[in-house]
C-alpha positions as CSV (number, residue, x, y, z in Angstrom):
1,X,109.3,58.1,189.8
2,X,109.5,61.4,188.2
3,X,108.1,61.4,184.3
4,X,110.9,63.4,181.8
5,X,110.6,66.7,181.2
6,X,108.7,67.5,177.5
7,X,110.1,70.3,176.0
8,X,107.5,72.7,175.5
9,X,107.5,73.8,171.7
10,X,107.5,77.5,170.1
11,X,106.3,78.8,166.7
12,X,109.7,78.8,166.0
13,X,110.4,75.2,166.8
14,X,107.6,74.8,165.0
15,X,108.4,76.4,161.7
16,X,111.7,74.2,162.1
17,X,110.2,71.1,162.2
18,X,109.1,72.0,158.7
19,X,112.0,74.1,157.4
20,X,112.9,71.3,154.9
21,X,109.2,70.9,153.8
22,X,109.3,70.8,149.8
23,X,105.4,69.9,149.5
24,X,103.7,73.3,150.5
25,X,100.2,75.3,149.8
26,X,100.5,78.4,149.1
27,X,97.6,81.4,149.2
28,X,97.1,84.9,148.3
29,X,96.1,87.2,150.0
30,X,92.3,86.7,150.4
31,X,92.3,83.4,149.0
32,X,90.2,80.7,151.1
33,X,92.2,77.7,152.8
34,X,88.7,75.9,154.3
35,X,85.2,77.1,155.1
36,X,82.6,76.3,157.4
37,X,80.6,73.2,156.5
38,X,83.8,72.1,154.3
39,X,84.8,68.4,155.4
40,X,87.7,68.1,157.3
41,X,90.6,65.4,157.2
42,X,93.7,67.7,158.1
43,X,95.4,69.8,159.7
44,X,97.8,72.9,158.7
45,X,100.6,74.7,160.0
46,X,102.0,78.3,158.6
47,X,105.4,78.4,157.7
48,X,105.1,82.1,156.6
49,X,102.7,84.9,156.4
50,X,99.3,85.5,158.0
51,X,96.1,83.5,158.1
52,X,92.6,84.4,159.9
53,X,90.2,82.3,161.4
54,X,86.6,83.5,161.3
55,X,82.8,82.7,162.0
56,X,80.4,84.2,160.7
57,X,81.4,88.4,161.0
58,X,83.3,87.5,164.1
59,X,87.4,87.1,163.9
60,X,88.0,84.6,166.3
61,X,92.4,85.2,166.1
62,X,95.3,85.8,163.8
63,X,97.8,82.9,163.2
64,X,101.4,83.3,161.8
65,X,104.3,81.7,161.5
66,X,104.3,78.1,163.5
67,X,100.5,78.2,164.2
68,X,98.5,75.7,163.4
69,X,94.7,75.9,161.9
70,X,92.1,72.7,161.2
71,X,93.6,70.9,163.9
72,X,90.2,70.0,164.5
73,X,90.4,67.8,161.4
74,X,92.4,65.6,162.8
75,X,90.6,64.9,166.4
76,X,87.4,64.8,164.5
77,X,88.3,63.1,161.3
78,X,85.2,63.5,158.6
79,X,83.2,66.1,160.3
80,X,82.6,69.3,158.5
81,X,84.6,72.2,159.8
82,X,83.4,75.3,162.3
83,X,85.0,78.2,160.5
84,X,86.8,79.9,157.7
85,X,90.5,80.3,157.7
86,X,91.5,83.0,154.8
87,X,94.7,84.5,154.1
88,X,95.8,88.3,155.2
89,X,98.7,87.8,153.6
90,X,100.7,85.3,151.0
91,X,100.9,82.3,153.1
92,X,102.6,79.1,153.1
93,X,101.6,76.4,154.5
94,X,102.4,72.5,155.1
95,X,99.3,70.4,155.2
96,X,99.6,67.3,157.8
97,X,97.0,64.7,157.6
98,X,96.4,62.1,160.2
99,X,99.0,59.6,159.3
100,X,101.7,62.5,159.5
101,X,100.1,63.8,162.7
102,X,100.7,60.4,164.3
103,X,103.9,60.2,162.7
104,X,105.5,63.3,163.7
105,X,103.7,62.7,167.5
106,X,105.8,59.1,167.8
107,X,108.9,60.8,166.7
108,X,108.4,64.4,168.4
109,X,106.3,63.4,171.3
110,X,105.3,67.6,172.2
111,X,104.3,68.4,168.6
112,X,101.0,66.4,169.9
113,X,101.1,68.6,173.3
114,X,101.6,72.1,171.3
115,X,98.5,71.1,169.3
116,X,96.5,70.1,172.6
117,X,97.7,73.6,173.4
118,X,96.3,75.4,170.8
119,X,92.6,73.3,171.5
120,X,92.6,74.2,174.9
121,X,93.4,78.2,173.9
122,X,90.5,78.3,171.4
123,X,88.3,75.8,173.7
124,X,89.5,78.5,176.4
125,X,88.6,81.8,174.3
126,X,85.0,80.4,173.3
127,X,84.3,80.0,176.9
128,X,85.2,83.6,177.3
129,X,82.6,84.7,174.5
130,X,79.9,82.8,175.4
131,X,80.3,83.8,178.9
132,X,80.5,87.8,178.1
133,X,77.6,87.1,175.4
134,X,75.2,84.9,178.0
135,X,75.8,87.8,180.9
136,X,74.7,90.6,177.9
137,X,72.0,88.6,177.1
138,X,70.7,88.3,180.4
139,X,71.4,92.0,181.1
140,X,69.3,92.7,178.3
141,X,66.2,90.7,179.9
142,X,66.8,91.8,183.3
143,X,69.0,95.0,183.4
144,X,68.7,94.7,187.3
């Protein structure tokens, strides 16, 4: 038996899930959403404007409108987060915490797939750098 199609969901779709979203956080450009170390119990998405995401001196990626930061906050509830997320420009934001999360996945099943999507991009990405990094490394010891 074939399963139903999910709908795969854009940034768009995703900004409309939210459109009517009354409780929002806003930043300033250069103002600092979460930092590394910070406990974690939430997740965001961007409604409008442009956040960063960065460890350390390295900017891991730029996220706009419908992308979603801190998402690790709500896989790993409690544990301190890997990274600061900073704003490049004035940003607005709807924060979603766990019981929202589940709430929005029973009632829009692919919101839960678009933010297995994003993990699997990032998880994806880091693999990338580490890879490039380990092989320069081991250049470095042995440039045969």
């Amino acid at each position: 038996m074939s399963q139903p199609e999910v709908r795969r969901l854009t940034d768009q779709d995703l900004v409309a899930l939210f459109a009517d979203e009354n409780n929002l956080m806003r930043l300033q450009p250069g103002e600092v959403l979460f930092k590394d170390g910070d406990p974690s119990a939430c997740m965001y998405v961007v409604r409008s404007g442009r956040l960063a995401i960065r460890s350390g001196r390295v900017v891991y990626e730029e996220v706009g409108p419908g992308g979603i930061v801190g998402e690790m906050g709500i896989v790993e509830a409690l544990m301190p987060r890997t990274a600061m997320v900073y704003a490049l420009t004035a940003v607005e934001l709807i924060e979603i915490s766990q019981e929202r999360f589940l709430a929005l996945v029973a009632a829009t099943p692919s919101f839960a797939l678009a933010v297995m999507r994003i993990l699997s991009r990032r998880l994806r990405r880091m693999d990338v750098r580490y890879e490039t990094g380990r092989d320069e490394a081991l250049r470095t010891i042995d440039p045969d």
